[in-house]
VOVO-790452 format. One record per residue (C-alpha): y, z, x. Coordinates in steps of 0.02 Angstrom, whole numbers, padded with zeros to 5 digits, always signed. Each point is the difference from the previous one (the first is absolute). Layout:
YZX...
//
This chain:
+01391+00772-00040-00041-00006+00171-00114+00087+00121+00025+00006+00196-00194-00048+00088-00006-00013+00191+00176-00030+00026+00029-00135-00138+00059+00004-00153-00108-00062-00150+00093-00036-00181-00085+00046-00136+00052-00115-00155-00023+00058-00177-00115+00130+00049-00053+00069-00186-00044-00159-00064-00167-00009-00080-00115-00093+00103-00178+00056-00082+00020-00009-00193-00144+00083-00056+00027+00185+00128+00194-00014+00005-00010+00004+00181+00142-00068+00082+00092-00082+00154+00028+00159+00062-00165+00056-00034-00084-00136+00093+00136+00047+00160-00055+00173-00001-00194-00028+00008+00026-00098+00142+00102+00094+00092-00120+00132-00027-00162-00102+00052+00117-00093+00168-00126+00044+00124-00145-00092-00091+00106-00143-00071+00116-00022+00142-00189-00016+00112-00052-00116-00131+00143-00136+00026+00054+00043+00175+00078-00144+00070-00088-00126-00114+00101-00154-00106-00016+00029-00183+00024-00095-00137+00136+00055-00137-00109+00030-00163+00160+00058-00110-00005+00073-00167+00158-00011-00040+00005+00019-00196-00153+00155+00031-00188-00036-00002-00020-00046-00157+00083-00186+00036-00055-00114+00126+00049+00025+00178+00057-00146+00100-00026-00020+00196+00112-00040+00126-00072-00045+00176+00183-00025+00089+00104+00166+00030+00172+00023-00093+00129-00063+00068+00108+00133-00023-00093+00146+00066+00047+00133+00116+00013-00046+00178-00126+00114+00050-00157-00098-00112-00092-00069+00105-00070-00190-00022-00126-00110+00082-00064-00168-00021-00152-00051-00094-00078-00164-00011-00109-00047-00119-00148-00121-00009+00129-00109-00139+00076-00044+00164+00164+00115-00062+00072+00159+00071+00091+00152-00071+00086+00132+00083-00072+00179-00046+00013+00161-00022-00072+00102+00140-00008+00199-00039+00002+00115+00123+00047+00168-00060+00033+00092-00165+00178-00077-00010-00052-00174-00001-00147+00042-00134+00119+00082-00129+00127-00147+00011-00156-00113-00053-00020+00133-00157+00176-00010-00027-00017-00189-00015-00132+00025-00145-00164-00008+00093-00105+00130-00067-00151-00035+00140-00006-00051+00152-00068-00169+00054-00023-00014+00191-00111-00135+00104-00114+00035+00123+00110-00037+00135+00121+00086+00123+00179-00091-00005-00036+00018+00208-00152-00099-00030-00011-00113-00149-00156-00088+00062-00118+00125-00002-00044+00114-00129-00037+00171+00039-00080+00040-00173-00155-00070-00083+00033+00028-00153-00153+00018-00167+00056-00026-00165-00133+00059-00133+00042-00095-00160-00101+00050-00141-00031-00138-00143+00021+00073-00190-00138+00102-00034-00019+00100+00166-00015+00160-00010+00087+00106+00125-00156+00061+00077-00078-00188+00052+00171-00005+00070-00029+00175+00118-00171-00084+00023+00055-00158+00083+00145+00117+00114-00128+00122+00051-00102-00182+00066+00173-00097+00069+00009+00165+00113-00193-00003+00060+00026-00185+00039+00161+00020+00102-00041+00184+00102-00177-00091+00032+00103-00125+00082+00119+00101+00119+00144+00022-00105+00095+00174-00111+00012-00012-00140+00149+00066-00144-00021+00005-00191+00116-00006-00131+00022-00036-00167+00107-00132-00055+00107+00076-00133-00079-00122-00138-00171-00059-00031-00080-00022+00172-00007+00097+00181+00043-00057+00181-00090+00015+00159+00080+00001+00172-00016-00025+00162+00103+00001+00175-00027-00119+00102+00073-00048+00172+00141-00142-00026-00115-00117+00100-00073-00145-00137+00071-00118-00115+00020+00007-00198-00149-00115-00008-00105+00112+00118+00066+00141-00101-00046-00094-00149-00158-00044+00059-00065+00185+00050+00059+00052-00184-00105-00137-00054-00145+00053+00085+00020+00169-00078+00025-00068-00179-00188-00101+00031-00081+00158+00073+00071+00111-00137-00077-00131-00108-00174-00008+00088-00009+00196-00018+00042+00014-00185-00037-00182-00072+00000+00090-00200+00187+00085+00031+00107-00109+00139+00039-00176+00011+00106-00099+00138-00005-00150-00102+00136-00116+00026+00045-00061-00186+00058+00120-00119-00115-00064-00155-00136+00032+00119+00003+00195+00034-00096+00111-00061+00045+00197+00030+00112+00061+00117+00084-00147+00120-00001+00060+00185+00193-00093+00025+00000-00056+00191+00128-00137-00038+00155+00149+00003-00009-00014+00194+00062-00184-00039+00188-00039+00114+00090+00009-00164-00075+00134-00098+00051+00184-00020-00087+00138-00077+00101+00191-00081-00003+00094+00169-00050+00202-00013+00087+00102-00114+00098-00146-00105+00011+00058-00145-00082-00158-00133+00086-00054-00169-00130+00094-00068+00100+00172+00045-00173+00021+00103+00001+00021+00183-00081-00094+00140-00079+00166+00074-00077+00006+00190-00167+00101-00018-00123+00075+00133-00182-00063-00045-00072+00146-00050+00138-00012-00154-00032-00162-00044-00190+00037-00097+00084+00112-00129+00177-00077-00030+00095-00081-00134+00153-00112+00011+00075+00095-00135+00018+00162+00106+00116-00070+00132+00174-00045-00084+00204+00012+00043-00006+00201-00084-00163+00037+00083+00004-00086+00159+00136+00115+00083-00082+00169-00030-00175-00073+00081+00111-00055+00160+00072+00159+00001-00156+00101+00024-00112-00144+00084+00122-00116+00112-00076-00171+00004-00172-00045+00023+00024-00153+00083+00136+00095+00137-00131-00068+00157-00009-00174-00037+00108-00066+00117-00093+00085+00159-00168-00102-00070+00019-00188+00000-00161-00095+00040-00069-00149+00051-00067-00154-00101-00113-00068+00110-00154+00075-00087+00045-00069-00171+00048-00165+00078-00167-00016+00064-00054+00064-00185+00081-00164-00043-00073-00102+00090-00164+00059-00044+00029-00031-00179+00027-00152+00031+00125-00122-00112-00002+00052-00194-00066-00147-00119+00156+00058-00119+00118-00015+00119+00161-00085-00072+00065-00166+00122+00123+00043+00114+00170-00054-00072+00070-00116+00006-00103-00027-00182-00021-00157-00073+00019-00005-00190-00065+00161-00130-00149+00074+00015-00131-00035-00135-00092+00188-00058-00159+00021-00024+00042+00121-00111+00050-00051-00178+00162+00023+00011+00157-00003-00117+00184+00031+00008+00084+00108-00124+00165+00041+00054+00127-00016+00134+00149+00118-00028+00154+00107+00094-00096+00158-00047-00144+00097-00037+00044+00043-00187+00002-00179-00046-00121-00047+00116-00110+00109-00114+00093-00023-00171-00068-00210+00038-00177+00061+00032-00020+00098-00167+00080-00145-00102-00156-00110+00087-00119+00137-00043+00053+00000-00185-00026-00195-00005-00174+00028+00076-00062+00179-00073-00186-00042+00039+00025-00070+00181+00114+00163+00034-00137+00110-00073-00117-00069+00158+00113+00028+00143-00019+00118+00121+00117+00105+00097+00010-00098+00147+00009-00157-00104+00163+00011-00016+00077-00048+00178+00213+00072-00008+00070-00030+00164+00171+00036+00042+00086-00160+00080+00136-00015+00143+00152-00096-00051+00119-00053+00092+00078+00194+00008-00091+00080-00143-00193+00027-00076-00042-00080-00159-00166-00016-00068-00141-00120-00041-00156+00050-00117-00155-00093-00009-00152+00026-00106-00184-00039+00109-00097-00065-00162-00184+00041+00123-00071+00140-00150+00049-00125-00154-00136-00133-00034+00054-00173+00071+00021-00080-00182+00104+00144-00054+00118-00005+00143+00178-00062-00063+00084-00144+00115+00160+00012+00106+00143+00007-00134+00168+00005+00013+00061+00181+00075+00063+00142-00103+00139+00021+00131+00072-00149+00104+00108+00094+00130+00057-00121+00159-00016+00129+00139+00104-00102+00138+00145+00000-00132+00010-00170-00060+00034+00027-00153+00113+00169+00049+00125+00049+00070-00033+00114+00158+00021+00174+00022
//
């Protein structure tokens, strides 16, 4: 099929295949929520290089990322180049309109993954950007706790700010800025933010720097890093949940659950877009710089790379698995828990550390078991892992 936006014409390729499993919601599907929610989601990536985060077998297998824009693409798709702090470049994506957003869908992206920049100005940000990362065991509340604070800190300091959830586990706070610093300044106010938050509400928010570490919900100021993106407003997640803009007075009483790809039209419908005025209210940093600099340097801090050799934990640490997905990421971890039934008995939530890895154009995953809650002669060693996956395909063949 094909649908006429603005003047250009947009292909639509296999349009009722399945793309979330478990709702039978489809390509199409996922086209027509977005056209429906344009204004919001077109605001939300307007004139910003994304990344390509394509699902192209549906959400239920692993989506693979592609930095550099097809080469065969309509003349009309817009590129611009990035460079990154690897020293590389990649021509991407820039979306400007409706048109441009739904040939992204078409190419299997299912959200939206946009930096901070303008492709007129890829120097200086003009978002801060807070990601609120809960460790296992939050409860959604601690996490409404810790926005409600990220706000305080960041209005007391000149800026507007815009909640939303983020269509999984955590939430997102914004805030426009004027193009005017650097990604480390940027950086460096989020930082600031993070330690306040942290200062405030020492029992539910942490800005600690090592995963093992973190207790609660982690106030995330590394997402206003040069190469990091973060689902923009409105992308729909893998979770069939929605990254929803809120007003504040929302945010108290809501659930993540209540904003997803059937439910999210009908609320724009009636209620437009809470976040429709952030572009008339960037702000300055200067008061959380000088924050910053009142904090002073953070005994945590990790070196500046370039790093010299591993890091040794404090924590006690081991490695379980390293594997191309989640399933047997996890499938690794229970075989180690049925080896050691009494050590797994003692393990907390947030014991078990599951972070999702970049590779060199997909995620894969890495589990690690923090042995702090199991007495020291009980604690088994470093053995040999339950899945040995080389991420930087050494042993495979690439995608």
């Amino acid at each position: 099929m094909t649908l006429e936006l603005d003047g250009r014409i947009v292909k639509i390729t296999n349009p009722d295949r399945v793309v979330f499993p478990r709702t039978g919601h489809t390509k199409l599907d996922l086209i027509s929520y977005y056209r429906v929610v344009a204004e919001g989601a077109v605001r939300g990536v307007a004139d910003r290089p994304v990344i390509l985060k394509r699902f192209v077998h549906g959400v239920d297998r692993e989506a693979f990322f592609q930095k550099r824009a097809p080469a065969k693409r309509p003349e009309w798709v817009e590129v611009v180049e990035l460079s990154y702090p690897s020293g590389r470049t990649a021509d991407e994506v820039v979306i400007r309109d409706l048109a441009h957003l739904l040939w992204t869908v078409n190419l299997g992206c299912v959200d939206l993954n946009p930096h901070s920049v303008r492709a007129h100005d890829l120097d200086h940000p003009d978002e801060l950007r807070i990601d609120l990362d809960p460790v296992p065991g939050v409860g959604w509340e601690q996490i409404v706790r810790v926005a409600l604070v990220a706000r305080d800190v960041l209005e007391e300091h000149g800026l507007t700010t815009w909640p939303k959830t983020s269509g999984s586990r955590g939430f997102h706070v914004y805030a426009r800025i004027e193009p005017h610093w650097t990604f480390p300044e940027v950086r460096r106010a989020a930082e600031a933010v993070a330690r306040e938050v942290e200062r405030r509400e020492p029992d539910v928010a942490t800005s600690r720097w090592w995963k093992e570490e973190r207790q609660g919900v982690f106030v995330d100021y590394n997402q206003n890093a040069r190469d990091h993106t973060v689902a923009s407003a409105y992308s729909v997640r893998p979770t069939g949940l929605v990254s929803a803009p809120l007003a504040w007075d929302e945010v108290p009483g809501c659930r993540p659950e209540d904003f997803t790809l059937a439910s999210m039209p009908d609320r724009f419908a009636e209620a437009g877009d809470p976040w429709a005025g952030m572009d008339e209210r960037a702000g300055s940093l200067d008061a959380l710089l000088e924050l910053a600099e009142a904090q002073g340097p953070r005994p945590d801090r990790p070196a500046d790379p370039p790093r010299q050799g591993r890091r040794q934990s404090v924590m006690p640490l081991v490695e379980i698995a390293r594997a191309a997905t989640r399933d047997e990421a996890m499938a690794g971890l229970e075989r180690w828990k049925a080896r050691h039934p009494e050590v797994a008995r003692l393990l907390q939530p947030a014991d078990v550390l599951v972070d999702s890895m970049r590779g060199r154009s997909s995620t894969w995953t890495r589990i690690r078991v923090n042995l702090r809650h199991v007495p020291e002669p009980d604690r088994p060693g470093q053995e040999p892992l339950e899945v040995d996956y080389d991420p930087y395909g050494r042993d495979q063949p690439g995608p």
